[in-house]
N, C-alpha and C positions, 0 to 999 in steps of 0.2 A: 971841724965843721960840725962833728955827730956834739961835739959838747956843747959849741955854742948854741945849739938848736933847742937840749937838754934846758941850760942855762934860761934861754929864754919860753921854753915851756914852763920850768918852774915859777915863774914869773907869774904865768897865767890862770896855774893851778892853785886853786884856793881848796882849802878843809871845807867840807861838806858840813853846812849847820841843819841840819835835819829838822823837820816842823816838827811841833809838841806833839802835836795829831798821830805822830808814829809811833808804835809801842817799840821798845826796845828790840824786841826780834826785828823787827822789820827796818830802825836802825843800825844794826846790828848788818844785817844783810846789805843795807846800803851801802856800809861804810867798804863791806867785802870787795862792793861790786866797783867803788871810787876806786880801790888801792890800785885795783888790777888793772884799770881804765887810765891809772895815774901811769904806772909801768909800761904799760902797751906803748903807748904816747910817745913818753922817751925812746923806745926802740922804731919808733916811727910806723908801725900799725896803724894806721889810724882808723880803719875800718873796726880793727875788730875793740879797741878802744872806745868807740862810738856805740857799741852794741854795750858794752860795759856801761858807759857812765848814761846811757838810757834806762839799764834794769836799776842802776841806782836812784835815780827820780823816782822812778814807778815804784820801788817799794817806798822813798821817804822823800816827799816831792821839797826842792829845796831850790831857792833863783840862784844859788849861788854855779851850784850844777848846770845850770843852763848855758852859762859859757864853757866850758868844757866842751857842754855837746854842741854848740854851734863851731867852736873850734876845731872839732872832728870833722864835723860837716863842711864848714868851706874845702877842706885838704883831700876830703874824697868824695867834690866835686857836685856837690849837692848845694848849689848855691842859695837856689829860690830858700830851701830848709832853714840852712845859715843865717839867712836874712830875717827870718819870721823867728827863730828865734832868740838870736842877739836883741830883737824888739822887744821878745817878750822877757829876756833877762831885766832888759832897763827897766820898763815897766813895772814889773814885782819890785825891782830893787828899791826903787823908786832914790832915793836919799842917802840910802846905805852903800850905793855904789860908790867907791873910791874914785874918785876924780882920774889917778892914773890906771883905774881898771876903764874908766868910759872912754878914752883917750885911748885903749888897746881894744876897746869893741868900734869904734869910731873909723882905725885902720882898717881894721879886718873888713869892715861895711864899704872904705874905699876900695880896697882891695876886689871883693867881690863884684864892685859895680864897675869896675875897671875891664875885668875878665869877659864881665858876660855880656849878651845883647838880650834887653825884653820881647819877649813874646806874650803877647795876647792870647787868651784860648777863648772863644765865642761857641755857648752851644744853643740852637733856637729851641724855645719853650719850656718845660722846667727845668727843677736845676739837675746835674749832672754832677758827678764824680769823677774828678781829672788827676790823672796818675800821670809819671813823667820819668819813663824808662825804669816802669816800677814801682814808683817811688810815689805817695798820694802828696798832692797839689794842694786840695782844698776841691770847695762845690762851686760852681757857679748859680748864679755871677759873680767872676772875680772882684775883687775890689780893688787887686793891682795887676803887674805885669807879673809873668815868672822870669827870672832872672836864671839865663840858662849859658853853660859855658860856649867854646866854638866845638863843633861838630855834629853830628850826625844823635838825634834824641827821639824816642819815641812818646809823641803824644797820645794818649787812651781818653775818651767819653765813655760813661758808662751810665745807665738811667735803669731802673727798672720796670721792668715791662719795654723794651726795648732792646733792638739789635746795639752792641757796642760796635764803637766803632776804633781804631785808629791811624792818625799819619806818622811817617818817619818824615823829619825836616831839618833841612840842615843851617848851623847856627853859627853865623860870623859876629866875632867881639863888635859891639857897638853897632850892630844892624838890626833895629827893633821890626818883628815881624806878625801876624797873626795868623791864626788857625782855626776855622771856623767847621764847625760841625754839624749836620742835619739829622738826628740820629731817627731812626726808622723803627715804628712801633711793631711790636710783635702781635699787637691784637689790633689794629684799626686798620676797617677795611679800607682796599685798596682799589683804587680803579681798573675794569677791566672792558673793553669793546671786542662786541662777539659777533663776527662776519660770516655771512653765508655763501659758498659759490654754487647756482644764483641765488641773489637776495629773495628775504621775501618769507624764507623755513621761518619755523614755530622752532622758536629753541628754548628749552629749559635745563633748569641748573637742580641738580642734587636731587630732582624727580618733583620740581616747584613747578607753578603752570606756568604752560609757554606760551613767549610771547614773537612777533615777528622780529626777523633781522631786520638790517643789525641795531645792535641795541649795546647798552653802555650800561653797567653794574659795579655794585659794591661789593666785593668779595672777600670776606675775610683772609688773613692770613692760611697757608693749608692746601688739602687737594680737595678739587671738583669733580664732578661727571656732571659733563654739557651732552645733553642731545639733540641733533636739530632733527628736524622730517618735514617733507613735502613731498605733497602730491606728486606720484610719475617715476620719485626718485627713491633709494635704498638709504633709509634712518643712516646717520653720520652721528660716528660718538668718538669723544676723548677725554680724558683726564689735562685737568688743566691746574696748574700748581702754582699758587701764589706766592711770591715772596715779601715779606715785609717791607714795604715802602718803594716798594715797584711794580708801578702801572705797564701791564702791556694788554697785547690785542691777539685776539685767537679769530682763525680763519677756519671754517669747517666747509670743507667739499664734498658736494650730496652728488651721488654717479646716478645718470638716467636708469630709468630701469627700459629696456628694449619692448616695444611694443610686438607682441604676440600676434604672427600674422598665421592665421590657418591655413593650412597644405591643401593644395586641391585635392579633392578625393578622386586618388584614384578607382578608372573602371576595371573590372574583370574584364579578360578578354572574350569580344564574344565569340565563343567557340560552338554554341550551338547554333547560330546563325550563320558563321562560317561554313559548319559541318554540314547543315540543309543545303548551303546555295555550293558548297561540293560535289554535296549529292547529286540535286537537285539536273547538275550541270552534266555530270555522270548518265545520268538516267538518260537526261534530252541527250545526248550524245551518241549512248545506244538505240534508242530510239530512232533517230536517223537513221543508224546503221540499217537497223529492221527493216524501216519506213522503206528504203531504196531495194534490197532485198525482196521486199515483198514485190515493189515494182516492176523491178525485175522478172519476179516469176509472172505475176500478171501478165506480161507482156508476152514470155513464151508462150502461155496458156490463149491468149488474144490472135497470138499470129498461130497457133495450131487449128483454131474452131475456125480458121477462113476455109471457104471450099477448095477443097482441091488439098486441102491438110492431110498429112499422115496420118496413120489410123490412131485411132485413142485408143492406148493402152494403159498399164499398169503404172508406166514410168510418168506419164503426163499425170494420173493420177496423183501420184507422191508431190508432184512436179504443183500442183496447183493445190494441194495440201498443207506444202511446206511455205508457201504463199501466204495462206490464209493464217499459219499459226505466225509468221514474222509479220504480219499486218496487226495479228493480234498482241503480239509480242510491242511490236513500234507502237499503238496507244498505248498498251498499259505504261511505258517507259517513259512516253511523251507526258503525259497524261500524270502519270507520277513527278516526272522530274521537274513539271510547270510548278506541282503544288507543292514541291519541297525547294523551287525556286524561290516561290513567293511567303512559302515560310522563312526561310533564310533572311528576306528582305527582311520582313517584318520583326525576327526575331535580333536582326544585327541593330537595328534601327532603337528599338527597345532598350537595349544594351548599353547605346551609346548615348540615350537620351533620358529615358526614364530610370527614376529610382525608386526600383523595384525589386523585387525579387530574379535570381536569375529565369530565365526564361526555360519552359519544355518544349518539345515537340511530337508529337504522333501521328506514323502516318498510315492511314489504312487504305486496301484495294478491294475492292471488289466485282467479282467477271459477273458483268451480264450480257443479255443477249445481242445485243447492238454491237461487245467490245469489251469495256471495263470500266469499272469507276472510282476515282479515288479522290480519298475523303485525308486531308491533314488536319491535326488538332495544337495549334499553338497556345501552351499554359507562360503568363508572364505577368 
């Protein structure tokens, strides 16, 4: 089998006729690069035969070369390649091709369109750079299909100024498919709508004047700073991050701000209004005491000056002395404790209703001949 494969290689492998254009070193190099590309071949390499009888073109471009490399090319499965250039062998060759070499590029062309199914590659707007597990395609728009074996192939778009993109697809003999692409620019802006919870904030982009939500922009590819504000509520901000070729929608939540209710003001306690109608109450209380005291003595003193009384001595004296000073005693107490009563009122009253200063009191007495007199002074 390894010979007749040999056998029928040799078949296909032609002497490289090098174009005039190439200076000797550089046929010299080509011819290097054929030998080893002729070798590989027969040991069934064909990969790395295929890198061979490529550096041999490129230094001394020749059609004869060309089928070698599409022959490498079908065998490690590079069809669409194969195909573009067994075309382009005939072409150059034009006349000079041997009847029975066209008749062995003729198979190989069966061959390959037997193996594989066409796939369409579609990309919208300009053209694009289509690689195929690697390997470059051509630009779009295609002019034909790629002819791709069964299985599992990675398709790539590529544009500049553009996100690349690609799909994996998978590939059954004789089921022609397409692959279309939308590729996504890296600089054209991009739709965005900017919501406010409630509607209605002023919102700006990148410190641009604001305008009301919600509201719909063009934002380049990149990051933002949105701020919204409204009246009531706490400025709401975020970074908002564009990707190329997708539109979305940003919501910002503005929090109330709590309406500031002032504390009643508290009062100081009135303790000097307290303190007086304490007193006050104090005073009138002993007061009484005296008041009846004194009555009391009166009354011995009344029932002794009747006729027929025991004699007036020393004791009735003290007796109607001690009278007179608890008589004197009971108004000044009475008499005091009315006026540190009615300071009390007045000074609790002040307290709880005016705002003012806290309030004084001062109470003065004084004896005269009637009794006593007393004088209070309320500062407030």
């Amino acid at each position: 089998m390894r010979s007749q494969r040999s056998l029928c290689l040799c078949l296909f492998l032609a002497t490289a006729a090098h174009a005039q254009v190439a200076t000797p070193a550089q046929r010299k190099e080509a011819a290097t690069h054929y030998q080893r590309g002729v070798a590989l071949s027969k040991e069934g390499d064909f990969a790395a035969a295929l890198s061979e009888f490529r550096a041999a073109y490129q230094s001394a471009p020749s059609y004869e070369v060309l089928f070698n490399i599409g022959f490498c090319e079908r065998r490690t499965f590079k069809y669409g390649q194969a195909l573009r250039t067994f075309a382009q062998y005939l072409k150059l060759g034009g006349d000079k091709v041997a009847a029975d070499r066209r008749a062995a590029v003729a198979r190989e062309i069966e061959a390959v369109r037997a193996l594989t199914a066409p796939v369409a590659v579609i990309v919208e707007g300009e053209p694009a750079t289509i690689t195929v597990d690697g390997e470059k395609e051509g630009q779009t728009p295609l002019t034909d299909f790629i002819p791709l074996g069964p299985g599992k192939h990675v398709v790539r778009a590529e544009r500049e100024g553009d996100v690349a993109e690609e799909r994996t697809i998978e590939v059954v003999s004789g089921q022609a498919q397409a692959v279309q692409f939308s590729l996504r620019s890296l600089s054209r802006p991009v739709e965005v709508v900017l919501e406010t919870r409630p509607s209605g904030a002023l919102v700006s982009i990148d410190g641009a004047p604001a305008a009301p939500s919600p509201r719909t922009v063009q934002l380049k590819p990149g990051a933002h700073e949105v701020v919204a504000r409204l009246d009531g509520h706490t400025p709401a901000r975020t970074d908002v991050v564009v990707q190329p070729g997708q539109p979305r929608s940003v919501t910002l939540e503005l929090v109330a701000v709590a309406a500031t209710v002032a504390a009643p003001q508290s009062r100081p306690f009135p303790i000097v209004g307290v303190s007086l109608l304490s007193a006050g109450l104090i005073a009138g209380g002993l007061g009484v005491f005296f008041a009846a005291q004194a009555t009391s003595s009166a009354a011995e003193v009344t029932a002794f000056a009747r006729p027929g009384a025991a004699t007036w001595d020393a004791q009735w004296v003290n007796t109607e002395r001690t009278g007179q000073q608890q008589m004197l005693a009971a108004q000044l107490l009475l008499g005091g404790g009315g006026a540190l009563v009615l300071s009390g009122v007045i000074a609790t009253f002040v307290s709880a209703f005016a705002d003012s200063p806290r309030p004084a009191a001062k109470l003065m007495l004084f004896p005269t001949a009637q009794g006593a007199h007393a004088s209070c002074v309320v500062s407030f």
